[in-house]
C-alpha positions as CSV (number, residue, x, y, z in Angstrom):
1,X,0.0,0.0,0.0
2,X,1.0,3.6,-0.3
3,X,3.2,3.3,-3.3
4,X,4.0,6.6,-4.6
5,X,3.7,7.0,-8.5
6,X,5.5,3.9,-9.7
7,X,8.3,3.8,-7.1
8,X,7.4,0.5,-5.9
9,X,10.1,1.1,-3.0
10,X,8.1,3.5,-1.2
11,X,5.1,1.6,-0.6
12,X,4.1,-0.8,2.7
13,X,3.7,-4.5,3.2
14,X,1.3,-4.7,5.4
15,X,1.3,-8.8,4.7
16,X,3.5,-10.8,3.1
17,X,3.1,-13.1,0.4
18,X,2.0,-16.6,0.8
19,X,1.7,-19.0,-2.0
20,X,-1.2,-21.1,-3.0
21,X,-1.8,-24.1,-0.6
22,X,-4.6,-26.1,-1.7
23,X,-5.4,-28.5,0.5
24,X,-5.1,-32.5,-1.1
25,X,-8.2,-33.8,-2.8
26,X,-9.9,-30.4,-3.1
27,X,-9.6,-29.4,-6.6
28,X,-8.7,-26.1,-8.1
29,X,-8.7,-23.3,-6.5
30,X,-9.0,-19.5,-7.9
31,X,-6.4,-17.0,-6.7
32,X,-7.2,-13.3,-7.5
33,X,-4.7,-10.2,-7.3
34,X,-6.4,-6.6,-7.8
35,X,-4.6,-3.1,-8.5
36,X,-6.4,-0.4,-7.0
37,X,-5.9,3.4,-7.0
38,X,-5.3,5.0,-3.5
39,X,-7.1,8.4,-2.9
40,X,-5.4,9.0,0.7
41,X,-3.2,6.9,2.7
42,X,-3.7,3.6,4.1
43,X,-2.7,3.3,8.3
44,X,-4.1,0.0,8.6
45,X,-2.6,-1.7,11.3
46,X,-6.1,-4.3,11.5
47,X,-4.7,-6.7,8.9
48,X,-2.3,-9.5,9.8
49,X,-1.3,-13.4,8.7
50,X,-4.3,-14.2,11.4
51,X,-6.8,-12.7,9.4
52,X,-5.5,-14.0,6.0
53,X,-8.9,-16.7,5.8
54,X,-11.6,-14.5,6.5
55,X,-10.2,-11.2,4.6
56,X,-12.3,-9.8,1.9
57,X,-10.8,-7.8,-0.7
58,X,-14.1,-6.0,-1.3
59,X,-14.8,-4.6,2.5
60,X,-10.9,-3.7,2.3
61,X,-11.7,-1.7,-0.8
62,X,-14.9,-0.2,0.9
63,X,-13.2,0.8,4.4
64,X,-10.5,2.3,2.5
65,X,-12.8,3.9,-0.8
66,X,-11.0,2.0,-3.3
67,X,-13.8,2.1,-6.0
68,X,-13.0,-0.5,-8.7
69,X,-9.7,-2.1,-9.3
70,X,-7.7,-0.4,-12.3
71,X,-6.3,-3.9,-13.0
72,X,-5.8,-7.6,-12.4
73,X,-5.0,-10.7,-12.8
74,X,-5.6,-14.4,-11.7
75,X,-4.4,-17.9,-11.3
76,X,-5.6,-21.4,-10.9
77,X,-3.7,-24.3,-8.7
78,X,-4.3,-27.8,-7.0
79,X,-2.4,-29.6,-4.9
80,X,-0.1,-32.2,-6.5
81,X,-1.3,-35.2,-4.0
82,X,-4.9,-35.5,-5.7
């Protein structure tokens, strides 16, 4: 978050990234990464690895006034032990 212009190095993690982790015998699952424009500052300290299962992208966007993402992208995976 708070990346200014396209100086990637200024912004925040306020997660880091985890890979996909499908559990065995569940099938594909969708992964989805949105781009959104900031229109202030984000100081939120209420996100965390605990959280990561019940987090919603679209009440993030909300609480922060996001609007609609300016870009995207997606992946599928499964776990190898099927």
């Amino acid at each position: 978050v708070n990346i200014i212009g396209k100086d990637l190095s200024s912004g925040q993690t306020l997660t880091s990234y985890v890979g996909p982790g499908p559990p065995p015998t569940t099938g594909l699952h969708r992964y989805v990464l949105l781009v959104y424009k900031q229109k202030a500052e984000i100081l939120d300290t209420e996100w965390g690895d605990k959280n990561r299962a019940s987090w919603s992208a679209a009440n993030f966007a909300k609480k922060h006034d996001l609007g609609d993402p300016v870009a995207g992208n997606f992946f599928q995976a499964k776990n190898a032990v099927q």
